[in-house]
C-alpha positions as CSV (number, residue, x, y, z in Angstrom):
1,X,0.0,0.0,0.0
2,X,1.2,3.4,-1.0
3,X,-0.1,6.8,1.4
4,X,-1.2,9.2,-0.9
5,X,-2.1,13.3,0.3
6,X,-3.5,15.5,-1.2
7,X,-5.5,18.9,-0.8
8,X,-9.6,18.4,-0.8
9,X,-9.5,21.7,-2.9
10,X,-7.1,20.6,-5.4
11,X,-9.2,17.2,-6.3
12,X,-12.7,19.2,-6.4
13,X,-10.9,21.5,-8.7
14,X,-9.4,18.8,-11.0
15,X,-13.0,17.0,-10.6
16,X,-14.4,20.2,-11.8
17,X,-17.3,19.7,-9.7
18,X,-18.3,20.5,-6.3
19,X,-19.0,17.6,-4.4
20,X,-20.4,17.2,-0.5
21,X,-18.1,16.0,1.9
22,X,-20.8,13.1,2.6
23,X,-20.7,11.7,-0.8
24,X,-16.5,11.6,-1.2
25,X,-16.8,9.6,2.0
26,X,-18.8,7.3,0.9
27,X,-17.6,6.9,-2.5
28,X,-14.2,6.8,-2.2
29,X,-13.2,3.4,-0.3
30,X,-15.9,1.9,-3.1
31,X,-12.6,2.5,-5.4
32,X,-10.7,0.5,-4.1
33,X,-8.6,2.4,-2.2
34,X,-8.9,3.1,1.9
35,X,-9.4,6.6,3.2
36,X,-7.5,6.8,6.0
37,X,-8.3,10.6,6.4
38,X,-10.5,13.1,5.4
39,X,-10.6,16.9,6.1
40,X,-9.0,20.0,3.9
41,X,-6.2,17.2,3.3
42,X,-7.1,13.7,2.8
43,X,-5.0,10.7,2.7
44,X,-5.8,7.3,0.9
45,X,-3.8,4.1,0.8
46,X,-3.4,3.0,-2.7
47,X,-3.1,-0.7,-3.7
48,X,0.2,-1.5,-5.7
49,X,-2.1,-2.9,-8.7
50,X,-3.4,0.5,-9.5
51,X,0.0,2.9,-10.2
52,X,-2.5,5.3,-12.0
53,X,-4.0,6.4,-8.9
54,X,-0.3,7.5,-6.8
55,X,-0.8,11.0,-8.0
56,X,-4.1,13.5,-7.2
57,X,-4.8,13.7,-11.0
58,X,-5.0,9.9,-11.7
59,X,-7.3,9.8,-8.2
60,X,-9.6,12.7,-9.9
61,X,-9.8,10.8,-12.9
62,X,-11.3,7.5,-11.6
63,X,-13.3,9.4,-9.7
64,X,-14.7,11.7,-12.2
65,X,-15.9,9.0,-13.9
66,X,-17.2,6.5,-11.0
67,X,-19.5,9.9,-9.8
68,X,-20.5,10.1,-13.4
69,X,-19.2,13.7,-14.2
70,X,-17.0,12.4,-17.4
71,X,-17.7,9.0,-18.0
72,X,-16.3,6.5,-20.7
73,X,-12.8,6.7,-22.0
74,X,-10.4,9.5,-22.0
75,X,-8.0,9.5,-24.7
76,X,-5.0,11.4,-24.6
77,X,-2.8,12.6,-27.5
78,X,1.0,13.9,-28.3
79,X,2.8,16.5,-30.5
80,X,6.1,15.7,-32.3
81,X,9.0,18.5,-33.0
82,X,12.0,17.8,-34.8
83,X,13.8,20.4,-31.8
84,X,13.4,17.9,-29.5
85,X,15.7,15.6,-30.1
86,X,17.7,13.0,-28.1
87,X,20.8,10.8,-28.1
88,X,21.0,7.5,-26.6
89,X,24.5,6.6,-26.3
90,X,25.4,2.9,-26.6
91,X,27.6,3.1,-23.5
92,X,24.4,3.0,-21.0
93,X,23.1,-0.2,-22.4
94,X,25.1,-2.1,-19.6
95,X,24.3,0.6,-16.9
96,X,20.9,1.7,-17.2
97,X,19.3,0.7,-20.7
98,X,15.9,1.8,-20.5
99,X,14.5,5.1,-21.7
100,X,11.5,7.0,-22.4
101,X,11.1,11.2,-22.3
102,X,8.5,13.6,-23.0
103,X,8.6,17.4,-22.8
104,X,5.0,19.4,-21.2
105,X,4.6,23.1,-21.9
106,X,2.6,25.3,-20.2
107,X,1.9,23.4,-16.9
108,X,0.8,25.9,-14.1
109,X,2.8,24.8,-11.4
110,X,1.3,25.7,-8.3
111,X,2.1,24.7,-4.9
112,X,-0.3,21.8,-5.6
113,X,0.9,20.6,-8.9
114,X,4.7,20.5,-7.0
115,X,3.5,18.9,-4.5
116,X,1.7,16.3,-6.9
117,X,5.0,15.9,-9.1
118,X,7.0,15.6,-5.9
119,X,5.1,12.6,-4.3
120,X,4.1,10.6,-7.4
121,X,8.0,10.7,-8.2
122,X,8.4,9.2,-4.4
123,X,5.4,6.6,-5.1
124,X,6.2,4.9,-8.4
125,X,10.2,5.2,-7.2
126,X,8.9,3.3,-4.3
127,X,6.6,0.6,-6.4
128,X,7.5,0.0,-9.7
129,X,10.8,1.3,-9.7
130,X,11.3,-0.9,-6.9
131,X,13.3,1.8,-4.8
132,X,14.6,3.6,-8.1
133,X,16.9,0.2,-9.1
134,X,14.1,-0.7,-11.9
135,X,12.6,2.9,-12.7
136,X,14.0,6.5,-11.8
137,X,12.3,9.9,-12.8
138,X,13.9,13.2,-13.2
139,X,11.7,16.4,-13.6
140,X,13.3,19.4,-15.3
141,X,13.0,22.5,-16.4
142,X,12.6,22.7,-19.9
143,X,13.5,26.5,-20.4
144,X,17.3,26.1,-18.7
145,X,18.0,23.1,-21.1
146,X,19.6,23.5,-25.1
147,X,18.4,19.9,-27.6
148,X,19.8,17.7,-28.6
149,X,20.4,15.8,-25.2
150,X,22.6,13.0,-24.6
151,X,22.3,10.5,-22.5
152,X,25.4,8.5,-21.9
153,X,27.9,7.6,-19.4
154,X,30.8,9.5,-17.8
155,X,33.9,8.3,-15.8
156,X,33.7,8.8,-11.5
157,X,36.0,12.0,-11.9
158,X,33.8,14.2,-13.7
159,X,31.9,17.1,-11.6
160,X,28.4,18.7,-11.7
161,X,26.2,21.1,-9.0
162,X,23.6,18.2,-7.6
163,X,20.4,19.5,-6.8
164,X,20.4,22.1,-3.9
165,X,24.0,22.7,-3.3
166,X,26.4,25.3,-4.5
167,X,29.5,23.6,-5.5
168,X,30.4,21.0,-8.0
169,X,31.3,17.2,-6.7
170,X,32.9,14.7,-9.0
171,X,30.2,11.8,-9.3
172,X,32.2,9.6,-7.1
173,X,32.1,12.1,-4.4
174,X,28.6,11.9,-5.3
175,X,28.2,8.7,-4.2
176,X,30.3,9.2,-1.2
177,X,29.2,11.6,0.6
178,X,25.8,13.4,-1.0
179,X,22.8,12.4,1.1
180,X,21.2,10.4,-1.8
181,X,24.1,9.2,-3.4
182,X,24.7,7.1,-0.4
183,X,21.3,6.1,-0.2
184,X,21.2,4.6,-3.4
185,X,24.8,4.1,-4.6
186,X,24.2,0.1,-4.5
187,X,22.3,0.6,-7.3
188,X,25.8,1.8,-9.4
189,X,28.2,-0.4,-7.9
190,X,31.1,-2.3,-9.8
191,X,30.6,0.2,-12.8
192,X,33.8,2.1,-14.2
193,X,31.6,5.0,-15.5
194,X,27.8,6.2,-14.4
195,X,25.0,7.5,-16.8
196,X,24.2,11.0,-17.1
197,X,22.0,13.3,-19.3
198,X,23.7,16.1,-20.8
199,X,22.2,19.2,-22.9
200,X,24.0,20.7,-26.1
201,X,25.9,23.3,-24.0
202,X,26.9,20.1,-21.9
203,X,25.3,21.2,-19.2
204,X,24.1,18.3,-17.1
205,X,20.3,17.6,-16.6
206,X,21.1,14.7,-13.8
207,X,23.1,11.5,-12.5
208,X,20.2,8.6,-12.9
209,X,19.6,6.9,-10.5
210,X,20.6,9.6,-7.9
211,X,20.4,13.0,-8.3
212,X,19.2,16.1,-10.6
213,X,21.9,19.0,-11.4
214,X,20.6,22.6,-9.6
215,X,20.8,24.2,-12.4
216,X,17.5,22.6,-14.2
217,X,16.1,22.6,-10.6
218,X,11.6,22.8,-11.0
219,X,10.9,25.8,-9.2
220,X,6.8,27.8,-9.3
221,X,7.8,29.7,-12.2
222,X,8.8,27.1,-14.4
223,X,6.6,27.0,-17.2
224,X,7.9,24.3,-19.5
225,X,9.0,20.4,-18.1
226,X,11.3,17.6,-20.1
227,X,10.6,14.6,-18.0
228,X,12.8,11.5,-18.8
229,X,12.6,7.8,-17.1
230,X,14.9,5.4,-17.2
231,X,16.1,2.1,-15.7
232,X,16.3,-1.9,-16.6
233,X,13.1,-2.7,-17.5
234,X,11.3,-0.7,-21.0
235,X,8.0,-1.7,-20.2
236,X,8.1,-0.5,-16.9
237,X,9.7,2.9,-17.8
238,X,7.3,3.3,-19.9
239,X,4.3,2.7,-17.7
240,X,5.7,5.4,-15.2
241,X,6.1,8.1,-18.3
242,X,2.3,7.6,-19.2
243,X,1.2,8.0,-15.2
244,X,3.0,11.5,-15.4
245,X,2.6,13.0,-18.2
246,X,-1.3,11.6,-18.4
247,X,-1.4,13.4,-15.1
248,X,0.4,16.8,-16.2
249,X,-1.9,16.5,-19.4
250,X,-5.0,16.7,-16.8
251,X,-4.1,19.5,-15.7
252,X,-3.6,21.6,-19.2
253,X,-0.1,20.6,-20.0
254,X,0.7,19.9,-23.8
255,X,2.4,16.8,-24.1
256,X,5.5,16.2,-27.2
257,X,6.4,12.5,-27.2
258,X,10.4,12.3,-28.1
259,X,10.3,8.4,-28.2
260,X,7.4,7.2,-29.8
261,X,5.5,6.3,-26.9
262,X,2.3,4.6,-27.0
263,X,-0.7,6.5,-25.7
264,X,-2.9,4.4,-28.1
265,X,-5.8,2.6,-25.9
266,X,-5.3,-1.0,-25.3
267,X,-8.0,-3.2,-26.9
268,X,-9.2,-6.3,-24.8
269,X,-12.1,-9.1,-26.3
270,X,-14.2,-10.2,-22.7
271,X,-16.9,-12.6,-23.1
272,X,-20.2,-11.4,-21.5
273,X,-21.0,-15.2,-20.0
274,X,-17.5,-15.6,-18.5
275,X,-17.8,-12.5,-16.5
276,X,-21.5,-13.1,-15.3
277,X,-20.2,-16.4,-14.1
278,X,-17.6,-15.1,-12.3
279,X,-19.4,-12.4,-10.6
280,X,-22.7,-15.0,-10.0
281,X,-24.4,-12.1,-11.7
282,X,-26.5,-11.9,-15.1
283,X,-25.7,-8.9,-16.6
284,X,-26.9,-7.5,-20.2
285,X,-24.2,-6.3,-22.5
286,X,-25.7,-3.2,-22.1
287,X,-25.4,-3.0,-18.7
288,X,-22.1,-4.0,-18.9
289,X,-21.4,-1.3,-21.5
290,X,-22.4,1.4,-18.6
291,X,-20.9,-0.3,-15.7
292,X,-17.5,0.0,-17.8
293,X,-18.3,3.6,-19.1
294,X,-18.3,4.2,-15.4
295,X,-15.0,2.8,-14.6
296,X,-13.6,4.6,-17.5
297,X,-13.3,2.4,-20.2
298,X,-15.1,1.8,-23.9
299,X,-17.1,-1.5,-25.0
300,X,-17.8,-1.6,-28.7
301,X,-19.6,-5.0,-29.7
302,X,-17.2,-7.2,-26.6
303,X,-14.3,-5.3,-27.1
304,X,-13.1,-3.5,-24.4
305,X,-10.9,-0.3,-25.0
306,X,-8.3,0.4,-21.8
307,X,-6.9,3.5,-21.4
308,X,-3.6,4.3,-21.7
309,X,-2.5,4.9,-17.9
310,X,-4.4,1.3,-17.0
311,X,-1.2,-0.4,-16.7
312,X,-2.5,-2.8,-14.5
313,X,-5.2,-4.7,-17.0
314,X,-3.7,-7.8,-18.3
315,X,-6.7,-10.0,-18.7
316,X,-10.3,-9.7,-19.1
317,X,-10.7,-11.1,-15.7
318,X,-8.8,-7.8,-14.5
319,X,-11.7,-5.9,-16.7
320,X,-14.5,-8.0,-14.3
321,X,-12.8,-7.0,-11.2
322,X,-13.6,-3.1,-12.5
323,X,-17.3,-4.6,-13.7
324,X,-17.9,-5.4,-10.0
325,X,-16.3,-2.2,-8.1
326,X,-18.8,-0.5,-10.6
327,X,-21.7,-3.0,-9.7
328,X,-21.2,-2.4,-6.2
329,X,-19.8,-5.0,-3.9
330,X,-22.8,-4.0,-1.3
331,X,-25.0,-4.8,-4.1
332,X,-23.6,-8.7,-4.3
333,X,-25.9,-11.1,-2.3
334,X,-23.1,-13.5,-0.9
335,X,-24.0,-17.6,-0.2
336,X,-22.5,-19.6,1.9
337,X,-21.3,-23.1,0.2
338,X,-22.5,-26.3,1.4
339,X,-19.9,-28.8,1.8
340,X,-19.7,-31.6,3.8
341,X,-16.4,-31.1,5.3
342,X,-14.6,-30.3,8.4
343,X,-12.0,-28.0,8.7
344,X,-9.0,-28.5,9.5
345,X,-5.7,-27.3,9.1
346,X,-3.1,-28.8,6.8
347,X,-0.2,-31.1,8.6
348,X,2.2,-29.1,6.1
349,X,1.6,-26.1,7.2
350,X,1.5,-26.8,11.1
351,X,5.2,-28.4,10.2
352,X,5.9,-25.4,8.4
353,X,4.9,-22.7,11.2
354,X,6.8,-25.1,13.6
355,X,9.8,-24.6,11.6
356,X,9.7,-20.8,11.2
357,X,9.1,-20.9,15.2
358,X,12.2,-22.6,15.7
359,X,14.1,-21.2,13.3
360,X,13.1,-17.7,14.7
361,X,14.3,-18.7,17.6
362,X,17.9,-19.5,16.6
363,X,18.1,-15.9,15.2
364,X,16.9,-16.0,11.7
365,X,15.0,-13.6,9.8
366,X,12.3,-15.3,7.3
367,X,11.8,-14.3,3.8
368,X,9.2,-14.4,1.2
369,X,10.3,-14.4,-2.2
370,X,8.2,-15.3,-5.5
371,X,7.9,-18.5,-6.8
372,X,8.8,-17.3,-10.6
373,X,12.4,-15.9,-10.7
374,X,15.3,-16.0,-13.5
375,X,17.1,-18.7,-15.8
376,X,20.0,-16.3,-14.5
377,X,20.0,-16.5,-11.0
378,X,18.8,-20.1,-10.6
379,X,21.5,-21.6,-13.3
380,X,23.9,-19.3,-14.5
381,X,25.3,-17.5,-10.9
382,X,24.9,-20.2,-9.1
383,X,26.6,-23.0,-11.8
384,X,23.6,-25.5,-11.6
385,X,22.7,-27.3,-13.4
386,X,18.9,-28.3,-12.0
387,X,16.6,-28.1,-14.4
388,X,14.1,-25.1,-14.5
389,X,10.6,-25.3,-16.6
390,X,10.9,-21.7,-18.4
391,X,7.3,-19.7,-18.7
392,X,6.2,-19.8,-22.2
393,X,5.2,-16.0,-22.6
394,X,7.5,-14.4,-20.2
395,X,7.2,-10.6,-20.0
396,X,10.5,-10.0,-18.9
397,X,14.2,-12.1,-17.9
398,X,13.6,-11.2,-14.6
399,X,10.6,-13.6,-14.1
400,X,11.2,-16.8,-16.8
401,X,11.4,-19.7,-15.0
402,X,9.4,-21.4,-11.7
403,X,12.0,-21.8,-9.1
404,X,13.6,-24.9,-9.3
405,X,15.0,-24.8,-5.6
406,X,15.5,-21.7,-2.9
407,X,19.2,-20.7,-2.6
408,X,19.5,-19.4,-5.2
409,X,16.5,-17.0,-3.9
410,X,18.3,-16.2,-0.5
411,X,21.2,-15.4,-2.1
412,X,19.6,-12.5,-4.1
413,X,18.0,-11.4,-1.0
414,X,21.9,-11.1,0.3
415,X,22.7,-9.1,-2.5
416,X,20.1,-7.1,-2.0
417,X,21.0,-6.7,1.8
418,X,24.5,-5.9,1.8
419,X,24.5,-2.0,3.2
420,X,23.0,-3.5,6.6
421,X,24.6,-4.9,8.9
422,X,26.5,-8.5,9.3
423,X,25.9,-11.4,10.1
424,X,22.9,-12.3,8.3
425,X,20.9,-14.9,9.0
426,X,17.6,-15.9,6.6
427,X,15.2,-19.0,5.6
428,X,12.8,-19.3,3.9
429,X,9.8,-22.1,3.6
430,X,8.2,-22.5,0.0
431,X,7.5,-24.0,-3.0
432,X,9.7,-25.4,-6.3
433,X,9.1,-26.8,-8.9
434,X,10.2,-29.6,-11.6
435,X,8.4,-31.7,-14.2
436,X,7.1,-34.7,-13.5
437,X,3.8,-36.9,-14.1
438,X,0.6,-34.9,-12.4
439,X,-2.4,-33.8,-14.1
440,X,-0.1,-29.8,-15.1
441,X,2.8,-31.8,-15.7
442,X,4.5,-29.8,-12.7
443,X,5.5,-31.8,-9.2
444,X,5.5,-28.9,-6.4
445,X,7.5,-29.4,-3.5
446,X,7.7,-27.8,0.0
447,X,11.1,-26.9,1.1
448,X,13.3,-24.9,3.1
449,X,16.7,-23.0,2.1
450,X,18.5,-21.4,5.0
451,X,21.7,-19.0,4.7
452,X,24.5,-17.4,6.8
453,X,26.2,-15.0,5.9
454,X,29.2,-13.5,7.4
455,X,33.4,-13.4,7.8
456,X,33.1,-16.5,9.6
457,X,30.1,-18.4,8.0
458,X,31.3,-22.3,7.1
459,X,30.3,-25.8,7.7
460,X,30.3,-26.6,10.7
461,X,28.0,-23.4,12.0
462,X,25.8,-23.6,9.7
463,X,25.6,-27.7,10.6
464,X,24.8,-26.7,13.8
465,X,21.7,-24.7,13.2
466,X,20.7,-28.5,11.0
467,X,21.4,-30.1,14.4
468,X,19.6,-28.1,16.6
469,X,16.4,-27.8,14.3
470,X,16.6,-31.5,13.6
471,X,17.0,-32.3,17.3
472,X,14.2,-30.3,18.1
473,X,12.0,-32.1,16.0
474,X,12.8,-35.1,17.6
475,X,15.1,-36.6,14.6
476,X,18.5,-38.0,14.2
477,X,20.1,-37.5,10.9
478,X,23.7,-38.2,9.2
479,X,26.0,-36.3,6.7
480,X,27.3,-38.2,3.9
481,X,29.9,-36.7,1.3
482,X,28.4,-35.8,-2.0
483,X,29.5,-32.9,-4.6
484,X,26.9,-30.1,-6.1
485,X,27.7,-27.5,-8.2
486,X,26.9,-24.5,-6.3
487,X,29.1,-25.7,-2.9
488,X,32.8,-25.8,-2.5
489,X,34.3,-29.4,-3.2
490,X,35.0,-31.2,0.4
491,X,32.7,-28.6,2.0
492,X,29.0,-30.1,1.1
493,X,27.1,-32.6,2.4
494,X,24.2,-34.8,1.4
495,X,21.5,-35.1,4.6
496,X,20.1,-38.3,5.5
497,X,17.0,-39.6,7.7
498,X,16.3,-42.8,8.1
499,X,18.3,-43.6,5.4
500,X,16.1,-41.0,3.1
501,X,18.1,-37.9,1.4
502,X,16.2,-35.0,2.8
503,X,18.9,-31.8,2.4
504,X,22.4,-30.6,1.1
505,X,24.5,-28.6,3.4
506,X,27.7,-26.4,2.5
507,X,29.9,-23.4,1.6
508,X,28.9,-21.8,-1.3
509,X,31.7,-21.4,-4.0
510,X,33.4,-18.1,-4.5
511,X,32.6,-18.1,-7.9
512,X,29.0,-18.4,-6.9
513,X,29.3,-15.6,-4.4
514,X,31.1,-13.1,-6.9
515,X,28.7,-13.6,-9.4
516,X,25.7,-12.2,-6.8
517,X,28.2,-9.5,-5.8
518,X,28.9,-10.8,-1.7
519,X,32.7,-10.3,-0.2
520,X,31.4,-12.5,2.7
521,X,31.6,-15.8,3.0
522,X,27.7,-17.9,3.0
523,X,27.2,-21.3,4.2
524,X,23.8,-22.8,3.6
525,X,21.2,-25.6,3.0
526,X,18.4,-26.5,1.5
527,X,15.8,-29.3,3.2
528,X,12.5,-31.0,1.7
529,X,10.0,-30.2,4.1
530,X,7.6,-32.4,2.3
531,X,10.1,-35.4,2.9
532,X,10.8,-34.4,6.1
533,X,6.5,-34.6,7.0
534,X,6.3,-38.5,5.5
535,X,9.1,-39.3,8.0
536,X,7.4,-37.5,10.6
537,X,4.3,-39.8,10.0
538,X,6.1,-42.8,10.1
C-alpha cells in the first residue's frame, strides 16, 4: 500500500465539480482504495495494482468517472517537434538501458501541482521502480536546457552542482558523501563509469539513478518540463512516463512525445457469459457497456478499450474485477457453500509454522520471495545445473522460469542486503518446482533454504543450526559426502533420515558468491519439508 495526500481543494478543482463531503466519504473506499483521512487534506492508501492512482490527478480521474461527471474513456494525444531531439549513447546499455522522455509546456505549477509531481516521483520510485533500481524519474525544467540531449555515461572524476548545493562534486564524491548518493549508490556499484543526461551546451540535466543537477532545478515559475525515465526494465519505464505525463496532461499541460510512446488505448475481447459467471451475476451487454463507461473504459460490440495509464489490465478477468467495483460490492448477495467437510488445518503447514518458530528462535529472519524468478539466478550465478521449466510468454528475464530450488532466492535477498549490517541470517519455507507426471505436468514441493552470511560463516556453524532444528523435531540424521555445483568441493554434504536424502548442506563457492556481488563468505542448506513430514508420520 502506497499513502497518498492530497489537498480536498485541489481534487474538487481537478473534478471540476463541487461535491459534499458526505458523498466523497462514501464513494471513495468503493474505489478500491482506503481513506484513511478526510478533512481540507485527505490521505488514501493506494493498492500496488493500481499505479495510475499515486498521483491526485490519476485519483480525480477514476473518480470523475465512477461519480458520473466524465464518463467513458479519456484518450489522450501527443505532438512531435524535430527540436526535441535525443541521443542514446550505446555506453548505457550495460548501466541503465531503458528510456523514455517527453517534454510538457505550459503546466501551471502551483504549490499543488509541485507537491503532486514531488510525491508521485516518491510513489512509483517506491513501487514500480522498486526503490529507483528498476525505474527512476527526473523532472526538469525545460527553459534552462539546449536539444539535442545525450544520455550517456561519464567516468567517476567528472563534476556537476547536484540538486540544492552550491559547488560542483565529481560523481564519485557523489556517491560518497551526497545524502542520496549514499542512499542509493548500490544501485551503481562495480561500474567504471555512471550514466548522465547532458544538454547541447553540456550542461548536465542529472546523475540517474541519484540525483538532478541545480541548475535545471523545477521551481513555481517554471513554465515548461522535459521529464525523462529510465532504468532496466522498458515496459516499466514506460508505464511510469504515461502515469506522469497523463497526469500533467490533466491539468492543461501539452504533451510532445520524443520516443514514440504509445498512448494508443489497449484493446481487450471479454466474453459477457465468462464475466456473469464469475461475478454470480447476469448482466446485459448493455449494462455491462455502462458499468465500464463508469470505470472509465469503452465497450464496442465485446471489445473492451483500456486506457492508456491502465497499466495494470492484463486480462479480461482484471476488466471483471472493475465490472464489480462498478456494480457495487454491497449490491452482491453473498452464499454460503455447502460442503460436507470439516476444517481442518493442513499437517504441512503446522510443520511449516513449527519450523519458522524454531528457526526464529535461533536468530533467523524469514523471507518471502516469488515463486517465478530467473534462468540467470537459478542456473547461471549459481553454476547449476537443475533443471528449471521456463514460462512460455515471459514478459520479462527477470521472471522466466518457476523456481527450481530456494538458494539461489536467498542469495539474491543477500545481494540485495548488503548496506545492513553482518551477520545475516535468513530462511525461507516454499515452493519449487520440476516436471514430472501430475495432471499440469508440474510436481510442487515444500522446502526450506537457510543461509549465513558473514566473515566467519562455514560448515560446521551452519551444521549446527541443521542439528539443533533436527534435534528439536525429535530426529537424528547423518552427513554423507556428496558434490553439487553450487558448494565448495570437500565442504558439502548430502543429509540423511532414516536412510532417506532430505537436504544438502555447505559453503557456497566463490565463484558463486562473486557472481551475486557478496565479499562475505555464506554457508547454507536447502531441506524437503515435504520429505521431512512423511518421516514424521512414520
Amino acid at each position: 500500500m502506497a499513502l497518498i495526500v492530497f489537498s480536498k481543494k485541489d481534487l474538487l478543482k481537478l473534478l471540476g465539480k463541487n461535491i459534499s463531503d458526505e458523498i466523497l466519504i462514501d464513494r471513495i473506499p468503493m474505489l478500491g482504495v482506503s481513506l484513511e483521512n478526510f478533512g481540507e487534506q485527505i490521505e488514501i492508501d493506494v493498492t500496488p495494482n493500481r499505479p495510475d492512482m499515486l498521483c491526485v490527478e490519476g485519483f480525480a480521474r477514476s473518480l470523475s468517472t465512477f461519480l458520473g461527471i466524465k464518463k467513458g474513456l479519456k484518450e489522450y494525444c501527443t505532438k512531435k517537434s524535430a527540436k526535441y531531439k535525443v541521443k542514446i549513447d550505446s555506453k548505457v546499455k550495460n548501466v541503465r538501458p531503458c528510456v523514455a522522455c517527453a517534454v510538457a509546456l505550459n503546466v501551471k505549477l502551483d504549490s499543488y501541482t509541485i507537491q503532486s509531481i514531488m510525491q508521485v516521483q516518491e510513489k512509483l520510485h517506491s513501487t514500480l521502480g522498486r526503490n529507483r533500481k528498476k525505474v527512476s524519474i527526473g523532472v526538469y525544467d525545460l527553459n534552462k536546457i539546449k536539444f539535442p540531449l545525450t544520455y550517456t555515461t561519464k567516468p567517476k572524476e567528472f563534476c556537476f552542482t547536484p540538486l540544492e548545493h552550491h559547488m560542483p562534486m565529481s560523481l564519485l564524491q557523489i556517491l560518497q558523501k551526497h545524502a542520496k548518493g549514499i542512499e542509493y549508490r548500490h544501485l551503481l556499484e562495480n561500474y567504471n563509469e555512471y550514466p548522465i543526461w547532458i544538454d547541447a551546451n553540456k550542461q548536465v540535466l542529472s546523475m540517474p539513478p541519484i540525483i538532478n543537477s541545480q541548475e535545471t532545478k523545477v521551481t513555481e515559475t517554471t513554465k515548461n518540463l522535459f521529464i525523462d525515465i529510465t532504468g532496466l526494465e522498458q515496459n516499466a519505464v514506460e508505464q511510469c512516463l504515461k502515469i506522469i505525463i497523463t497526469a500533467l496532461a490533466d491539468r492543461g499541460a501539452i504533451i510532445y512525445d520524443i520516443l514514440n510512446l504509445n498512448l494508443k488505448s489497449d484493446k481487450i475481447r471479454i466474453d459477457f457469459k465468462y464475466v456473469n459467471k464469475l461475478l454470480g451475476i447476469e448482466l446485459k451487454s448493455n449494462e455491462i457497456g455502462k458499468l465500464l463507461a463508469k470505470m472509465g473504459y469503452s465497450l464496442n460490440g465485446n471489445i473492451v478499450e483500456v486506457p492508456c495509464y491502465r497499466t495494470d489490465i492484463l486480462h479480461q478477468m482484471d476488466i471483471a474485477e472493475d465490472i464489480a467495483i462498478a456494480y457495487g460490492y454491497e449490491n452482491f448477495v453473498p452464499e454460503i457453500e455447502r460442503l460436507p467437510s470439516e476444517a481442518e488445518e493442513s499437517k504441512i503447514e503446522i510443520l511449516k509454522r513449527k519450523i519458522s518458530e524454531i528457526m526464529a528462535s535461533l536468530g533467523f529472519v524469514e523471507t518471502n520471495n516469488f515463486n517465478i524468478s530467473s534462468k540467470e539466478i537459478m542456473q547461471n550465478k549459481t553454476l547449476s545445473n537443475l533443471e528449471c521449466i521456463e514460462l512460455e510468454n515471459a514478459l520479462n528475464q527477470d521472471y522466466n522460469v518457476l523456481r527450481s530450488w530456494i538458494i539461489p532466492c536467498l542469495m539474491q535477498v543477500l545481494k540485495d542486503n548488503k548496506h545492513n549490517d553482518y551477520p545475516q541470517k535468513i530462511f525461507e519455507i516454499g515452493r519449487v518446482f520440476k516436471k514430472g507426471e501430475s495432471e499440469t505436468g508440474v510436481l510442487e514441493t515444500e522446502r526450506m533454504g537457510v543461509a549465513i552470511c558473514s566473515q566467519t560463516a562455514n560448515f560446521t556453524e551452519i551444521r549446527q543450526i541443521l542439528d539443533a532444528l533436527l534435534s528439536s523435531l525429535g530426529l537424528d540424521y547423518a552427513v554423507e559426502e556428496t558434490e553439487h555445483a553450487s558448494f565448495i568441493a570437500g565442504r558439502v554434504g548430502r543429509v540423511l533420515v532414516n536412510g532417506k536424502k532430505i537436504a544438502y548442506i555447505g559453503e557456497t563457492r566463490p565463484e558463486v558468491l562473486e557472481n551475486f556481488n557478496l565479499t562475505m563468505p555464506v554457508a547454507a542448506f536447502e531441506l524437503n519439508v515435504s520429505e521431512l513430514l512423511k518421516i514424521l508420520k512414520e
